[in-house]
C-alpha positions, 0 to 999 in steps of 0.5 A: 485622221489628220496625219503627217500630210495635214501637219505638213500643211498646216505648220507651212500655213503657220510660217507663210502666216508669221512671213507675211506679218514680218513683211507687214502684209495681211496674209488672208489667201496664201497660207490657205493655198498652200495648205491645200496645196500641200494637202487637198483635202486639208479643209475636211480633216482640220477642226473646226469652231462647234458653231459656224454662221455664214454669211453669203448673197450678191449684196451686202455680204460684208456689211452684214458679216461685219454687223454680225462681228461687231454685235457678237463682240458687244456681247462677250464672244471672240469669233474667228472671222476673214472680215481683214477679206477673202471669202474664197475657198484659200481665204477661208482656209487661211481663217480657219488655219489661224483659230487652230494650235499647232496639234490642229485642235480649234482654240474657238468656239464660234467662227463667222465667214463671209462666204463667195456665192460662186465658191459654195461647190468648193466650201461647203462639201468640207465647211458646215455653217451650222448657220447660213445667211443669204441677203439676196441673190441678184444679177451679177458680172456676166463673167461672174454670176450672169442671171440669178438662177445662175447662182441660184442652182450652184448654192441650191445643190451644195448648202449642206443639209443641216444648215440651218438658213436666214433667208429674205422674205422678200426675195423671190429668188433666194427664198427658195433656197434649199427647199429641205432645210430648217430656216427662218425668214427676214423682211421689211414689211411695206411702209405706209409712206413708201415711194415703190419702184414697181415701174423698174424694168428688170425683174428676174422672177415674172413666172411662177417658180412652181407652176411657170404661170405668170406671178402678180406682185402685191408690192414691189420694191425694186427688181424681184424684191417684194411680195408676189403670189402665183394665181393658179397654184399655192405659191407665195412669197413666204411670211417674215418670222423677223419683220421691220415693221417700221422705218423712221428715218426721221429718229433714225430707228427701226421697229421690228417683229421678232416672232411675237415680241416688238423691239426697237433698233438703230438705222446703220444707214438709210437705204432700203438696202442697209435697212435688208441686212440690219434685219438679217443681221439681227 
C-alpha cells in the first residue's frame, strides 16, 4: 500500500526534479534523499520496471552498464537508467522515481542500474535486479572497500535469492557469489600469444576457498584473475558458458562461445579489461 506518505514523497521528488532542470542542474541524488526522507520505506511500496538488470563490481561498472544501454538502444528498447551518475542508494531512487507518473505507477518495462557494491545492504532489500552483473571484485580505498572479501560478504549476504547472476569465470573471488542462485559465467580463455602477469605480487586468493589448502593457477592473468584449482578438494574456477576464444587486436574483433554457438564482436577497446566487460556485457 503507497499511502498519503509515499505521495507526499513522491510529488516533493517530482518538483525537486523539475527545480533543478530549470536551474540546468542533473538532479541524480537529491529528489531520491528527499523522497526517502520523507518516507524511509519509499523505495519498498514504489513500482518498479518487470525486468531489472544490474550492473555492479570494482571495476568497469559504468562501461559495462553503459555497453549495456547502448546495445539495448540499438535494438528498440527504452530502459530507464543513472548512466547521467550515482549508483548510491538517493541516485537509484531518484532513476527509478523518474520512470513512475504521478499515481506511482511505472511507465517502463526495463530499467538498468549501475549499482555501488558498498551500498547493496541498503538497495537490495527494497530493489530486486532480476539480472545482477559483477565484473569483479578487487581491492579498493581501504576507507572504502579495503580487501576484497571485504565486499565480498557485503554483496554475498544481501543479493536477493531470485536474482539471476553473470559473474567472471575468472575471477577467483566474485565467482563465488551467491552460492545458491541461478547464474551464468563470462570469460577469456587463455590466448595462444598472450604475455601473462603470473609474476605480480598481490594476489588476494592464494588458498583454497573451501578447504583453506593452498590453490595452483593454471594461468594467471594478473592479481587473483585467471584460473586455479585446489589439490586436495573439488574446487575450481568454474567453466565459462559465454567465452572469448579469440582476441585479434589486429582486426579489432573478438570471437566468442556463446553456449555452443560462435559469433564474432567489435573490440570496444584493447585492454584485457575492456575486453572482461564486452564479454559481460554481452
Amino acid at each position: 500500500m503507497k499511502g498519503i506518505r509515499f505521495f507526499a514523497a513522491l510529488y516533493a521528488a517530482k518538483l525537486a526534479t523539475v527545480a533543478l532542470s530549470v536551474m540546468h542542474r542533473n538532479g541524480t541524488h537529491m529528489p531520491g534523499v528527499l523522497a526517502m526522507k520523507i518516507c524511509p520505506d519509499f523505495l519498498g511500496r514504489m513500482d518498479k520496471p518487470k525486468t531489472i538488470i544490474g550492473i555492479t563490481g570494482t571495476n568497469g561498472k559504468t562501461t559495462t552498464a553503459n555497453m549495456i544501454n547502448d546495445i539495448l538502444a540499438d535494438n528498440g528498447f527504452s530502459p530507464v537508467n543513472n548512466r547521467a551518475g550515482s549508483n548510491i542508494l538517493g541516485g537509484v531512487a531518484t532513476t527509478l522515481i523518474s520512470a513512475v507518473n504521478l499515481r506511482g505507477k511505472t511507465v517502463k518495462d526495463l530499467a538498468v542500474l549501475e549499482l555501488d557494491e558498498r551500498s547493496s545492504r541498503l538497495i537490495y532489500p527494497y530493489v530486486h535486479p532480476t539480472y545482477l552483473l559483477c565484473t569483479n571484485l578487487f581491492r579498493d580505498s581501504y576507507k572504502r572497500n579495503a580487501h576484497s572479501e571485504f565486499i565480498f560478504d557485503i554483496l554475498d549476504k544481501h543479493i536477493p535469492k531470485q536474482t539471476k547472476l553473470v559473474l567472471n569465470a575468472d575471477d577467483l573471488v566474485s565467482a563465488r557469489l551467491a552460492k545458491s542462485n541461478d547464474r551464468v559465467y563470462f570469460g577469456i580463455e587463455k590466448q595462444s600469444d598472450e604475455v601473462l602477469n603470473e609474476d605480480t605480487i598481490i594476489i588476494d586468493t592464494p588458498l583454497c576457498p573451501k578447504c583453506g589448502s593452498r590453490l595452483e593457477y593454471d594461468f594467471r592473468r594478473y592479481h587473483h584473475i585467471g584460473s586455479a584449482h585446489c589439490t586436495k578438494c573439488s574446487f575450481r574456477s568454474p567453466k565459462a558458458d559465454y567465452d572469448v576464444t579469440k582476441v585479434n587486436e589486429g582486426t579489432g574483433r573478438i570471437t566468442m562461445s556463446l553456449k555452443g554457438k560462435t559469433a564474432d564482436f567489435k573490440m570496444v577497446g584493447t585492454s584485457v579489461t575492456d575486453t572482461y566487460n564486452l564479454a559481460g556485457a554481452i
